[in-house]
DSSP file (Angstrom, degrees, kcal/mol; ACC not computed):
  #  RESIDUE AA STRUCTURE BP1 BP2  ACC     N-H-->O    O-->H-N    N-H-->O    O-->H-N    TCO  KAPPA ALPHA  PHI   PSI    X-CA   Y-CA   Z-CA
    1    1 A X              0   0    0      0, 0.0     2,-0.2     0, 0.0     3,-0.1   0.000 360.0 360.0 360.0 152.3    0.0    0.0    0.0
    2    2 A X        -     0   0    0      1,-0.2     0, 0.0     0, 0.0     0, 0.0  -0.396 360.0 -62.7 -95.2 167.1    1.1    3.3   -0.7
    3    3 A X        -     0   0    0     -2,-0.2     2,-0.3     1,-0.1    -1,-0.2  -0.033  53.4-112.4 -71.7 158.8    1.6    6.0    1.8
    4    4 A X        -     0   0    0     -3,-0.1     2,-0.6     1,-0.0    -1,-0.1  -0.683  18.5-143.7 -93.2 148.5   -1.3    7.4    3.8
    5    5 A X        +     0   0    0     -2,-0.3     2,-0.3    16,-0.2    19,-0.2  -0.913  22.3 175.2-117.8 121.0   -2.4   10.7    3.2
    6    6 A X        -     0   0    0     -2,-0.6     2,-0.2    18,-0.1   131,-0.0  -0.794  14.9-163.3-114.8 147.9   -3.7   12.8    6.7
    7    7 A X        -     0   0    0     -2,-0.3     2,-0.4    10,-0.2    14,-0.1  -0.934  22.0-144.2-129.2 117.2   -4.6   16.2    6.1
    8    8 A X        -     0   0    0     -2,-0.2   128,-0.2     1,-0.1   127,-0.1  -0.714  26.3 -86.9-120.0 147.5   -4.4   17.3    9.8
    9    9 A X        -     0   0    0    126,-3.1     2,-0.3    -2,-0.4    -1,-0.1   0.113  32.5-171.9 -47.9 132.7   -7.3   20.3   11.2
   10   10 A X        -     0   0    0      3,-0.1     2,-0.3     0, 0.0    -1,-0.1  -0.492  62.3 -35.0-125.9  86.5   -6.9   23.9   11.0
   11   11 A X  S    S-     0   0    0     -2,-0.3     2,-0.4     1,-0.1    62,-0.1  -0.840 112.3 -38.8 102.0-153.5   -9.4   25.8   12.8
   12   12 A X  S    S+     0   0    0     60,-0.6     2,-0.6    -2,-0.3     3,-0.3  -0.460 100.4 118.4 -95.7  48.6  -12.9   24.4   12.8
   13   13 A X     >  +     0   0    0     -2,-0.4     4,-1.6     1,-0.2    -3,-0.1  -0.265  15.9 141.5-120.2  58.7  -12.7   23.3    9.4
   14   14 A X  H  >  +     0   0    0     -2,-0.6     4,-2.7     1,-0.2     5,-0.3   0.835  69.8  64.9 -87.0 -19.7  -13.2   19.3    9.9
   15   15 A X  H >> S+     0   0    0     -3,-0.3     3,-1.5    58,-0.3     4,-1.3   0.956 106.2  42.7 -45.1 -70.0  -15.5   19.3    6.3
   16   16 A X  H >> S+     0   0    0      1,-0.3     3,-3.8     2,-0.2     4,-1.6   0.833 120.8  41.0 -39.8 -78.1  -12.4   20.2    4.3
   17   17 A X  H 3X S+     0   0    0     -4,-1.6     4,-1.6     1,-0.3    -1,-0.3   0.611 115.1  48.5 -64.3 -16.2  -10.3   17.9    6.1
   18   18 A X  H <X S+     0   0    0     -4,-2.7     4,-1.2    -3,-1.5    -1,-0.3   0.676 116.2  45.0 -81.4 -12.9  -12.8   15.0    6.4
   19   19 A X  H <X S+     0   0    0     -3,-3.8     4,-1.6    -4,-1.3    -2,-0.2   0.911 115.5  48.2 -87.4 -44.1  -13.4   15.2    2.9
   20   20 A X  H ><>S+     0   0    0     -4,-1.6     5,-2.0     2,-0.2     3,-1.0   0.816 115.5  44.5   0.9 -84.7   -9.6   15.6    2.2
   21   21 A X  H ><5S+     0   0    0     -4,-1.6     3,-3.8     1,-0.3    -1,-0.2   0.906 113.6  48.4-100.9 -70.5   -8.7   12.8    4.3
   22   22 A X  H 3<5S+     0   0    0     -4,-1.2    -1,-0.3     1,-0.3    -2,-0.2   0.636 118.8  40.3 -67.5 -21.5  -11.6   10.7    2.8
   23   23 A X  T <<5S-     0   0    0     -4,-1.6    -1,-0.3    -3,-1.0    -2,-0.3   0.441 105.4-135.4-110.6 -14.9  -10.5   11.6   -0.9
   24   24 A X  T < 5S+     0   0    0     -3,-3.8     2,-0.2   -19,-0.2    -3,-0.2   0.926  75.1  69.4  38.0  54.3   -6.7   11.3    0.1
   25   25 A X  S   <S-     0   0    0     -5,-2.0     2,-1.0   -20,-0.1     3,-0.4  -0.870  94.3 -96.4 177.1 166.7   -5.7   14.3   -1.6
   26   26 A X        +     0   0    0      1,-0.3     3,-0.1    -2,-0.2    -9,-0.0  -0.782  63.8 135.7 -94.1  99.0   -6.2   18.3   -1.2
   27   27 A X        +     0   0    0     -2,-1.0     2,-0.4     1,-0.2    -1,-0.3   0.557  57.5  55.4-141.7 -35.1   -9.0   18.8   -3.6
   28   28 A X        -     0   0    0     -3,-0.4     2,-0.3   -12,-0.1    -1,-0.2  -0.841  54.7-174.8-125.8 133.8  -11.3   21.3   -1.3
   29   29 A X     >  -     0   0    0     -2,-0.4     4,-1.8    -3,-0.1     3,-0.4  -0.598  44.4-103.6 -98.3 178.4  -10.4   24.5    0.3
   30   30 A X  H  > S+     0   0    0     -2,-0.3     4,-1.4     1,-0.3    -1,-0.1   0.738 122.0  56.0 -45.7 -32.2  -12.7   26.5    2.7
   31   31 A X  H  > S+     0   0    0      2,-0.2     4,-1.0     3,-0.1    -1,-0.3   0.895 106.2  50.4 -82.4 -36.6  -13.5   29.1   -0.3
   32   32 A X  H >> S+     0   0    0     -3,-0.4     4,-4.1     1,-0.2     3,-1.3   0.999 115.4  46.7 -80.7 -38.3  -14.8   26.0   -2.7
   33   33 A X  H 3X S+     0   0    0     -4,-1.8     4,-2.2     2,-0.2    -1,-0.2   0.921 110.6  49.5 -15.3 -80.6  -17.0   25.0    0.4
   34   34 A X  H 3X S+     0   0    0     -4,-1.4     4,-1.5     1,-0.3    -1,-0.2   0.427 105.0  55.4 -42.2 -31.0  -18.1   28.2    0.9
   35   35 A X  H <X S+     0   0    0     -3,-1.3     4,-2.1    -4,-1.0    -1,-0.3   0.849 112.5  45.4 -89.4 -58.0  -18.9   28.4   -2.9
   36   36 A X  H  X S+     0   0    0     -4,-4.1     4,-0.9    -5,-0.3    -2,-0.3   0.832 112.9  52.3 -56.5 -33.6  -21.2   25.1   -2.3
   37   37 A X  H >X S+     0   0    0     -4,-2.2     3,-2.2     1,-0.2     4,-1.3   0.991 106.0  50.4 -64.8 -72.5  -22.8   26.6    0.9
   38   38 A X  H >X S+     0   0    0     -4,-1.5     4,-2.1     1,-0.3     3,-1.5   0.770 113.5  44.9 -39.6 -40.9  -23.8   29.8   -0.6
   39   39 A X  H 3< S+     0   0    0     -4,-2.1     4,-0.4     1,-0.3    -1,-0.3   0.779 108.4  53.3 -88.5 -12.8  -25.7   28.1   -3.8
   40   40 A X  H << S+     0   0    0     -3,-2.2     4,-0.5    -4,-0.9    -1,-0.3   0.491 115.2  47.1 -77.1  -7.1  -27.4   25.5   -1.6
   41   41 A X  H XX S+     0   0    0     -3,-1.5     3,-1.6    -4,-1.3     4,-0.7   0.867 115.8  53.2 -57.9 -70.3  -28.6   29.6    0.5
   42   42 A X  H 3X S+     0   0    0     -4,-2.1     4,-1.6     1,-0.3    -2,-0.1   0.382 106.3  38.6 -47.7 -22.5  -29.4   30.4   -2.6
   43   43 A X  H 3> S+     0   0    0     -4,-0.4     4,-3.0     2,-0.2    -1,-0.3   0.801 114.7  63.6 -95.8 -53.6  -31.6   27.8   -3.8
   44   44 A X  H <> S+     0   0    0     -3,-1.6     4,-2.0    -4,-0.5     5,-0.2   0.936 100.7  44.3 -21.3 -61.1  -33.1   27.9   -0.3
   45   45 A X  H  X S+     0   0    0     -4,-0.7     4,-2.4     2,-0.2    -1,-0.2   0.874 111.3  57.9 -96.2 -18.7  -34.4   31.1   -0.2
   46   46 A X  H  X S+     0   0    0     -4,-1.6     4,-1.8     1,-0.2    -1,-0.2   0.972 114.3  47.3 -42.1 -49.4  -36.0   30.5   -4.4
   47   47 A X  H  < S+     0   0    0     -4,-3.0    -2,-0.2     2,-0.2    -1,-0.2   0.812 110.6  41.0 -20.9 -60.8  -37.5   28.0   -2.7
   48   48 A X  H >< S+     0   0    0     -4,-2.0     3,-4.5     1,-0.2    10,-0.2   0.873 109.5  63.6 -78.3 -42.0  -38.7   29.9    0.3
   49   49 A X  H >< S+     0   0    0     -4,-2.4     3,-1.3     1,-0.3     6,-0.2   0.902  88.3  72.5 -49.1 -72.3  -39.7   32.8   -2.3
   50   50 A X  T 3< S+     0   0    0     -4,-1.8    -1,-0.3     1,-0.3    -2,-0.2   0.513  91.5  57.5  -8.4 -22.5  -42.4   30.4   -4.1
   51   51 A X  T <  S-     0   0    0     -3,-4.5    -1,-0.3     1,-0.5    -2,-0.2   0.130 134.8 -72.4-123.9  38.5  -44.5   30.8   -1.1
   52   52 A X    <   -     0   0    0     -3,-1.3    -1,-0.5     2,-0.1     6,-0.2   0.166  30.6-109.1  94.2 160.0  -44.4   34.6   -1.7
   53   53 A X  S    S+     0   0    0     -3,-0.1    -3,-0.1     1,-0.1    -4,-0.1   0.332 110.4  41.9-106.5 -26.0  -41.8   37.2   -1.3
   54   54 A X  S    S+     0   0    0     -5,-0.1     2,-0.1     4,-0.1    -1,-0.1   0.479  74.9 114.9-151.5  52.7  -43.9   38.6    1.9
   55   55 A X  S  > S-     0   0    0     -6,-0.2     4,-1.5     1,-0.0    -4,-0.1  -0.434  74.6-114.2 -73.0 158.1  -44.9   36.5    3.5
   56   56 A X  H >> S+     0   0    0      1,-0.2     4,-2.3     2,-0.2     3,-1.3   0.924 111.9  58.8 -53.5 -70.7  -43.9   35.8    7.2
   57   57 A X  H 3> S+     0   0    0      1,-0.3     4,-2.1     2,-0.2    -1,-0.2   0.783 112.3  38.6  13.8 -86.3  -42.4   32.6    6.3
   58   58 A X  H 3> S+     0   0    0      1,-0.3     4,-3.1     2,-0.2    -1,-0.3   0.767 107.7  53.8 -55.6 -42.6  -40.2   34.1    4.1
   59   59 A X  H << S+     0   0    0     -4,-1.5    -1,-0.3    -3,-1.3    -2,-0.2   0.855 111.9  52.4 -80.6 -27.7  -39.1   37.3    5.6
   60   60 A X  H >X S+     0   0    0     -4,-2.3     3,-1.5     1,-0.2     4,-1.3   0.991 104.9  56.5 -58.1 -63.3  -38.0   35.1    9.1
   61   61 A X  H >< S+     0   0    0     -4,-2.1     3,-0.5     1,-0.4     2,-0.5   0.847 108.7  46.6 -58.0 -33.7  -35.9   32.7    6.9
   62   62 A X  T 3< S+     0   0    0     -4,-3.1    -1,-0.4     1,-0.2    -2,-0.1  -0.061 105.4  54.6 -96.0  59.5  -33.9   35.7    5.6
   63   63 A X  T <4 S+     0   0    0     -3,-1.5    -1,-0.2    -2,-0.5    -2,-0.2   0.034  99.9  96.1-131.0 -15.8  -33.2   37.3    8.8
   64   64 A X  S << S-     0   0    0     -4,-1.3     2,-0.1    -3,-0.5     3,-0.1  -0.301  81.8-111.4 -54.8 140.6  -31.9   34.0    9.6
   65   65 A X        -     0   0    0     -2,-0.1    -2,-0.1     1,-0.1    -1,-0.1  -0.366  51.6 -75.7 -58.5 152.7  -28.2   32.7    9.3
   66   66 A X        -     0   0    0      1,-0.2    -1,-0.1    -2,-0.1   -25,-0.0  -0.275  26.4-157.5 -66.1 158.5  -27.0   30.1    6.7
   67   67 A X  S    S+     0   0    0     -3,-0.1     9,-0.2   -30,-0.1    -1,-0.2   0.481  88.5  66.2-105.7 -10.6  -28.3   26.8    7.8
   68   68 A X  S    S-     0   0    0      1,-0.2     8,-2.9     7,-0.1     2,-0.3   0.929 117.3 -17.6 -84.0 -47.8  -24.9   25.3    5.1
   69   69 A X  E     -A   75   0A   0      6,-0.2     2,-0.3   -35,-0.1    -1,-0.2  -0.868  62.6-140.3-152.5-175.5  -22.3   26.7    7.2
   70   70 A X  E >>  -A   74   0A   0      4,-0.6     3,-2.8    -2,-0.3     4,-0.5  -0.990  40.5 -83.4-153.0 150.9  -21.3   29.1    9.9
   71   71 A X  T 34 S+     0   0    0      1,-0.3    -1,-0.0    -2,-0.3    -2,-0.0   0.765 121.2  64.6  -5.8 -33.8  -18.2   31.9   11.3
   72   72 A X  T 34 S-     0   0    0      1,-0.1   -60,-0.6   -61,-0.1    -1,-0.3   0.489 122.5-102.5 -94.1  13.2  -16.7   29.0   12.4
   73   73 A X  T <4  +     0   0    0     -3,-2.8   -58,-0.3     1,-0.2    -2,-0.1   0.359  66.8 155.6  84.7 -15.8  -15.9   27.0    9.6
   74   74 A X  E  <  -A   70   0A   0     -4,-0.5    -4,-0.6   -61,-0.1     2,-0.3  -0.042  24.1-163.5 -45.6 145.2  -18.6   24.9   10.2
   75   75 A X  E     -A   69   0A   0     -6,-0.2    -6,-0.2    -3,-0.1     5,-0.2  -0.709  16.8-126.2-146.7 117.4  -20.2   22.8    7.1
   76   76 A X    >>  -     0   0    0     -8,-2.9     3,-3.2    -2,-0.3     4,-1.0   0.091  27.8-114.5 -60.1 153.9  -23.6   21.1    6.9
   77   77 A X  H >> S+     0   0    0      1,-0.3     4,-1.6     2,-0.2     3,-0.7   0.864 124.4  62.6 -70.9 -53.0  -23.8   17.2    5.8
   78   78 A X  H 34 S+     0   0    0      1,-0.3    -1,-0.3     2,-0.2    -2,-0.1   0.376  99.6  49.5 -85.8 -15.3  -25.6   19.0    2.8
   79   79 A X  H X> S+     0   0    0     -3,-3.2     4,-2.3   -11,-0.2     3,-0.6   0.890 115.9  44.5 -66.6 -77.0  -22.2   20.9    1.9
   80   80 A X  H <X S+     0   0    0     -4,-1.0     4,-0.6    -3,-0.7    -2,-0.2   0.861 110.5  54.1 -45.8 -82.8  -20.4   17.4    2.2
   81   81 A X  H 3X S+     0   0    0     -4,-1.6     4,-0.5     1,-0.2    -1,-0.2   0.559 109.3  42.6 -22.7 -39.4  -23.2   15.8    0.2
   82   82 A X  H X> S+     0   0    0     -3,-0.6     3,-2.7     2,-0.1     4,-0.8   0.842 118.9  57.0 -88.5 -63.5  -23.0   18.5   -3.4
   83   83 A X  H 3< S+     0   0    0     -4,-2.3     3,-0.3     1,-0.3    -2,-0.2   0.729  99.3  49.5 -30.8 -42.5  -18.9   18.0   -2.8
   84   84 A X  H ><>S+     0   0    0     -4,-0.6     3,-4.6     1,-0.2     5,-1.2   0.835 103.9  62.0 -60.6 -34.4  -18.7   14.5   -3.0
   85   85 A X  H <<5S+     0   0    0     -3,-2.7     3,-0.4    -4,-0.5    -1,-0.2   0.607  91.1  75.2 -71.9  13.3  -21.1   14.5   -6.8
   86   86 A X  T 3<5S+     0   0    0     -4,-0.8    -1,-0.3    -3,-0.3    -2,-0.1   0.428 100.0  35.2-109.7   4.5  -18.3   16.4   -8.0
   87   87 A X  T < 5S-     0   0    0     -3,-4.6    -1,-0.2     2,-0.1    -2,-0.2   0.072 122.1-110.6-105.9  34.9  -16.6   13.3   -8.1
   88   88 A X  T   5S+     0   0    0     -3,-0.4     2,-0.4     1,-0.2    -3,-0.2   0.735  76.5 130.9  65.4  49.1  -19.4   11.7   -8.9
   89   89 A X      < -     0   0    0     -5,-1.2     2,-0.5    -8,-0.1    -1,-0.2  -0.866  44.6-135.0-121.0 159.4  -19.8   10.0   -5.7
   90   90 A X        -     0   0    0     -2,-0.4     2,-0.7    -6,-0.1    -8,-0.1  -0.956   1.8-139.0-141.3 126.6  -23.0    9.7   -3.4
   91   91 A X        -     0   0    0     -2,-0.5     2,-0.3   -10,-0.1   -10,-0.0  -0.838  15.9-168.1 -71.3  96.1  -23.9   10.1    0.4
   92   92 A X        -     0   0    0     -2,-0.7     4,-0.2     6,-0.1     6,-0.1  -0.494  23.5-124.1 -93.6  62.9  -26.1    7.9    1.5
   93   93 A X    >   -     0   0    0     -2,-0.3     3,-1.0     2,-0.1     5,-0.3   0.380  17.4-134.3-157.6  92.6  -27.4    8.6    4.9
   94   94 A X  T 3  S+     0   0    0      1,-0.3    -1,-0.1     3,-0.1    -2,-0.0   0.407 109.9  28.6 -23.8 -37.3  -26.8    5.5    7.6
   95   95 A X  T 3  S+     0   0    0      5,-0.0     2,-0.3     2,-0.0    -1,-0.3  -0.404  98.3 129.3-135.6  28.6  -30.6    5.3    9.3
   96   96 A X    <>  -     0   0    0     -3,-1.0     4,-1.7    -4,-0.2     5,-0.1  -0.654  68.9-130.4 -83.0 136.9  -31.9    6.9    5.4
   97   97 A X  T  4 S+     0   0    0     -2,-0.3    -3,-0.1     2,-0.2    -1,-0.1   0.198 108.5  63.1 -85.2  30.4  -34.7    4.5    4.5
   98   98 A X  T  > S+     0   0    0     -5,-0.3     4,-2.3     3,-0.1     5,-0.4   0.323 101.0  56.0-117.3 -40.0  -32.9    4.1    0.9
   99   99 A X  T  4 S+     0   0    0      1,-0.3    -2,-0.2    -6,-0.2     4,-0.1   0.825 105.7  51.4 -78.5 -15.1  -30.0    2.7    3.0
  100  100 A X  T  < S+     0   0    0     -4,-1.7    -1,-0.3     2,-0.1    -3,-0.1   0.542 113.3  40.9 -48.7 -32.7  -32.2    0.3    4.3
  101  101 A X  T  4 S+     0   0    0     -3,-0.3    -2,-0.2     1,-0.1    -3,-0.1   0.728  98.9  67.0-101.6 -12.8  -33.4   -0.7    1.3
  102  102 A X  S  < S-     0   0    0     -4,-2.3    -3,-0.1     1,-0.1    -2,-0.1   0.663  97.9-139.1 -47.0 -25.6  -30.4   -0.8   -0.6
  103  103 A X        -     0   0    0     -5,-0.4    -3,-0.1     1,-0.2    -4,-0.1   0.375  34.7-179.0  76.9  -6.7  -29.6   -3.7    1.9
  104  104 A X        -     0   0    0      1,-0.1     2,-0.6     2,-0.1    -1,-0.2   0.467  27.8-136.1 -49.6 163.5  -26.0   -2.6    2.3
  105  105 A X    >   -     0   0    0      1,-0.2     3,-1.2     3,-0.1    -1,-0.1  -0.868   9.3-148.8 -96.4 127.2  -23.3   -4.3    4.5
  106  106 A X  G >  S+     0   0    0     -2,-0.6     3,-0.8     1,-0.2    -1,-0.2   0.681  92.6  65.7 -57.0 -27.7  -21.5   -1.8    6.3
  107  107 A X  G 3  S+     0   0    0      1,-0.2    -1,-0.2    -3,-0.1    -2,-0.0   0.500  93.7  47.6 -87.9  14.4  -18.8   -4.0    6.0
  108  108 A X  G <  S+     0   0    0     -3,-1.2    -1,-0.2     0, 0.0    -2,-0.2   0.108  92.5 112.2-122.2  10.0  -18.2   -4.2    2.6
  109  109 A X    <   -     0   0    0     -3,-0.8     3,-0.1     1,-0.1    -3,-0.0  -0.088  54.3-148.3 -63.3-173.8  -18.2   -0.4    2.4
  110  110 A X        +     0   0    0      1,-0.1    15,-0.5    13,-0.1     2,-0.2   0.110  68.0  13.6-131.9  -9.4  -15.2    1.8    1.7
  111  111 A X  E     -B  124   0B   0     13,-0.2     2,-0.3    19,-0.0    13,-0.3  -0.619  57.5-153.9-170.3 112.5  -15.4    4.6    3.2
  112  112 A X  E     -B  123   0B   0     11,-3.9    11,-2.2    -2,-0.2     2,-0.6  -0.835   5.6-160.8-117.1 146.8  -17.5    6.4    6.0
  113  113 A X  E     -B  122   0B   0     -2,-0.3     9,-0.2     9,-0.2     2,-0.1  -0.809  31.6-179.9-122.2 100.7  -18.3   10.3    6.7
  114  114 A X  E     -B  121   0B   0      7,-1.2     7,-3.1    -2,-0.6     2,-0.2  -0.519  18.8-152.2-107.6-174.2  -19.4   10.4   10.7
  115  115 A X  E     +B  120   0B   0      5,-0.2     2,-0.3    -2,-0.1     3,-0.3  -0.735  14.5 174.2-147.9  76.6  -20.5   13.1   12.8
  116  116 A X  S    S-     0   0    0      3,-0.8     4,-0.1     1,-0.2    -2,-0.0  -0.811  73.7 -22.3-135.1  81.6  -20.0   13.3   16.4
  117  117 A X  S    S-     0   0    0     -2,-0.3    -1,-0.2     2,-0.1     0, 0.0   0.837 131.7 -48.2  87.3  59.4  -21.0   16.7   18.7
  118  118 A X  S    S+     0   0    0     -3,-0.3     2,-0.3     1,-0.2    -2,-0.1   0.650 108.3 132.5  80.6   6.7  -20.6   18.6   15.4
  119  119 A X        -     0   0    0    -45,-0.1    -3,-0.8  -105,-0.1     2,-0.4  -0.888  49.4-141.2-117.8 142.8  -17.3   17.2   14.1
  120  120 A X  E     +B  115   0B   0     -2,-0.3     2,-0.3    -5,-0.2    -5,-0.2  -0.744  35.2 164.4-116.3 129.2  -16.8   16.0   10.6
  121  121 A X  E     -B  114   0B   0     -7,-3.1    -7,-1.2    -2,-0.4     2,-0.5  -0.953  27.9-126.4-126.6-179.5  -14.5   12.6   10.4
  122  122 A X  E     -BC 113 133B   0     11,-0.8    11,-2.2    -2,-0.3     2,-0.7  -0.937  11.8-169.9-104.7 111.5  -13.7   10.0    8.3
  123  123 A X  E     +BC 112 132B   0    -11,-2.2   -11,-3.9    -2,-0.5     2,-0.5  -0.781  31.4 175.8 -89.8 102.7  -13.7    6.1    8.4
  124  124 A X  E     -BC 111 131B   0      7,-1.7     7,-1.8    -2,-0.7     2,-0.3  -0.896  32.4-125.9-146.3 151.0  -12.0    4.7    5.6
  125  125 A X  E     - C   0 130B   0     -2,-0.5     2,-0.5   -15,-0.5     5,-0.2  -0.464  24.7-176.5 -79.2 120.4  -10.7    1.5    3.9
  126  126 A X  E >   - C   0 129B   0      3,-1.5     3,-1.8    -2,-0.3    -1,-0.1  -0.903  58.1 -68.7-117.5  79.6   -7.2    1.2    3.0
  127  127 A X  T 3  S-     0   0    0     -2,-0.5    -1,-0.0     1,-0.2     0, 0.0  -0.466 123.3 -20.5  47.0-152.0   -5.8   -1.9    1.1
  128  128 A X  T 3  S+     0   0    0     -3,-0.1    16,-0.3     2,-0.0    -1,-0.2   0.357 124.4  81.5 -41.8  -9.1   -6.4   -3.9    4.4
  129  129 A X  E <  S-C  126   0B   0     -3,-1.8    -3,-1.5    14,-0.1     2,-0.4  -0.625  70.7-134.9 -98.2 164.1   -6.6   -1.6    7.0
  130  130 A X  E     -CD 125 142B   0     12,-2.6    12,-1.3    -5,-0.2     2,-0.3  -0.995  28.8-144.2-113.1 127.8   -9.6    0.4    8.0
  131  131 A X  E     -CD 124 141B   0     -7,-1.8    -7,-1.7    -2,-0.4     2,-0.7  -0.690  10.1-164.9 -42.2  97.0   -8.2    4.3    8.6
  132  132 A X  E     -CD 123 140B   0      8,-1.4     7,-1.2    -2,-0.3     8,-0.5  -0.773  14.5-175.0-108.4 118.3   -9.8    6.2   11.4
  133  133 A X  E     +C  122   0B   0    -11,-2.2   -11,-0.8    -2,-0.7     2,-0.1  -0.734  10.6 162.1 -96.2 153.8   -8.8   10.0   10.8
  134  134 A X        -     0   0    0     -2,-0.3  -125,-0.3   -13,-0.1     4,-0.1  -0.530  49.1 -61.2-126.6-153.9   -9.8   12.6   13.3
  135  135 A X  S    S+     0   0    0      1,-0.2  -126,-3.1    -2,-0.1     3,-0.1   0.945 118.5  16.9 -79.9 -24.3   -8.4   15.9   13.7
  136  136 A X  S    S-     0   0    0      1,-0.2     2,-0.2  -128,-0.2    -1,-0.2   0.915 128.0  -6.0 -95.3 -44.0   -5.0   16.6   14.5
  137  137 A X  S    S-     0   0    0   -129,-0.1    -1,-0.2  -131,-0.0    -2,-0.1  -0.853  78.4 -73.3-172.1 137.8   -4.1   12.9   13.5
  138  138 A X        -     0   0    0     -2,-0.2    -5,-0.2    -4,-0.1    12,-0.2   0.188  46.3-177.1 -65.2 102.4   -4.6    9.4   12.4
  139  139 A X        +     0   0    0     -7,-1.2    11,-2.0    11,-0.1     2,-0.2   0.942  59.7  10.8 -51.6 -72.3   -6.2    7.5   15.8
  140  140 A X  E     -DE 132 149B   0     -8,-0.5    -8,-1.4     9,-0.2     2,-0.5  -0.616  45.8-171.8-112.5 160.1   -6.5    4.3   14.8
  141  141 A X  E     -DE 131 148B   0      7,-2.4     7,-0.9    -2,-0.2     2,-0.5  -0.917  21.9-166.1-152.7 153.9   -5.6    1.5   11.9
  142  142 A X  E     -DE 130 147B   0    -12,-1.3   -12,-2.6    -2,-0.5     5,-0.2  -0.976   4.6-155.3-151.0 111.1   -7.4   -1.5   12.6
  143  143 A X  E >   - E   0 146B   0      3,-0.7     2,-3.6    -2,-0.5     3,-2.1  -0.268  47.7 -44.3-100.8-175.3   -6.1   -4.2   10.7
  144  144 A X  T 3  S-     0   0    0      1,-0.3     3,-0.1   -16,-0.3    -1,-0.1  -0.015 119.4 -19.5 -68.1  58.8   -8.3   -7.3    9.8
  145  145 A X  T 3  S+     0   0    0     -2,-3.6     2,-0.3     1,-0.3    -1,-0.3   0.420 122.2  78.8 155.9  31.6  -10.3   -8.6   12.4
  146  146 A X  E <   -E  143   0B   0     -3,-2.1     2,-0.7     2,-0.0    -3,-0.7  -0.977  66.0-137.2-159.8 146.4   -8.1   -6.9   15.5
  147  147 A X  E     +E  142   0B   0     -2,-0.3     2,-0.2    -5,-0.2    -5,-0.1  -0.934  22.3 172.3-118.2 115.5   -8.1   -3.5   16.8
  148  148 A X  E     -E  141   0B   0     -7,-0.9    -7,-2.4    -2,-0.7     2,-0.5  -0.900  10.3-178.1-143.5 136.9   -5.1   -1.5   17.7
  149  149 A X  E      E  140   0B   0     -2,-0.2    -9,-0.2    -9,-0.2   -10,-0.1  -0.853 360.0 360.0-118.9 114.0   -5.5    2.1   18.5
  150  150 A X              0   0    0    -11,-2.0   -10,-0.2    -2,-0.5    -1,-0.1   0.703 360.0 360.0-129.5 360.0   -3.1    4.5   19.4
C-alpha cells in the first residue's frame, strides 16, 4: 500500500479535512465549500420565495443565518453531500430508508463520513486496513479482524 495521506485540522474546518482525508488528496479548500454553501442559501431562499416574497415565512428565513455553514468554519452534511457529486460519488445517509433498502453491509463499504458533537471525520478502507482520521491525526488502523489504537 502506498503512503497514507492525513490532512491534519486547522481551525474548525473538519469538512475540508474529512473530505480531504476521505479523498486522500487536497481537492477542497474552505472558499470552494463556501462556494457550495452559498448556492445551496441560494436555492433555499427560491424555494422559500415560491411561497411569496412577503410573506412571514419568508421574511424570518432571511433574517436567519445560513443553515450550510457558519463563522466557524462549520459545514452542513448537505455541503459534504453536493462536494462528493463532484466526483461523482453519493452520500447515503446510515438510518436513510434508501440505506435500508439498498440492503447494504457496512462491511463491505469503503469509506465512512461520521459526525459526532458537530465534528466531521472520516472512516476509511485502505488496502487492508480500515483508517480512522480525526483531527490533529490518524487514531487508529485497525487491521483485519483486531483492533489496535493508538
Amino acid at each position: 500500500m502506498e503512503s497514507i495521506f492525513h490532512e491534519k485540522q486547522e481551525g474548525s474546518l473538519c469538512a475540508q479535512h474529512c473530505l480531504n482525508n476521505l479523498l486522500q488528496g487536497e481537492y477542497f479548500s474552505p472558499v470552494e465549500l463556501s462556494s457550495i454553501a452559498h448556492q445551496l442559501d441560494e436555492e433555499e431562499r427560491m424555494r422559500m420565495a415560491e411561497g411569496g416574497v412577503t410573506s412571514e415565512d419568508y421574511r424570518t428565513f432571511l433574517q436567519q443565518p445560513s443553515g450550510n455553514m457558519d463563522d466557524s468554519g462549520f459545514f452542513s452534511i448537505q455541503v459534504i453531500s453536493n462536494a462528493l457529486k463532484v466526483w461523482g460519488l453519493e452520500l447515503i445517509l446510515f438510518n436513510s430508508p434508501e440505506y435500508q433498502r439498498l440492503r447494504i453491509d457496512p462491511i463491505n463499504e469503503r469509506s465512512f463520513i461520521c459526525n459526532y458533537k458537530e465534528h466531521w471525520f472520516t472512516v476509511r478502507k485502505l488496502g487492508k486496513q480500515v483508517i480512522l482520521y480525526l483531527s490533529l491525526r490518524v487514531i487508529c488502523q485497525i487491521a483485519k479482524l483486531t483492533n489496535s489504537c493508538r
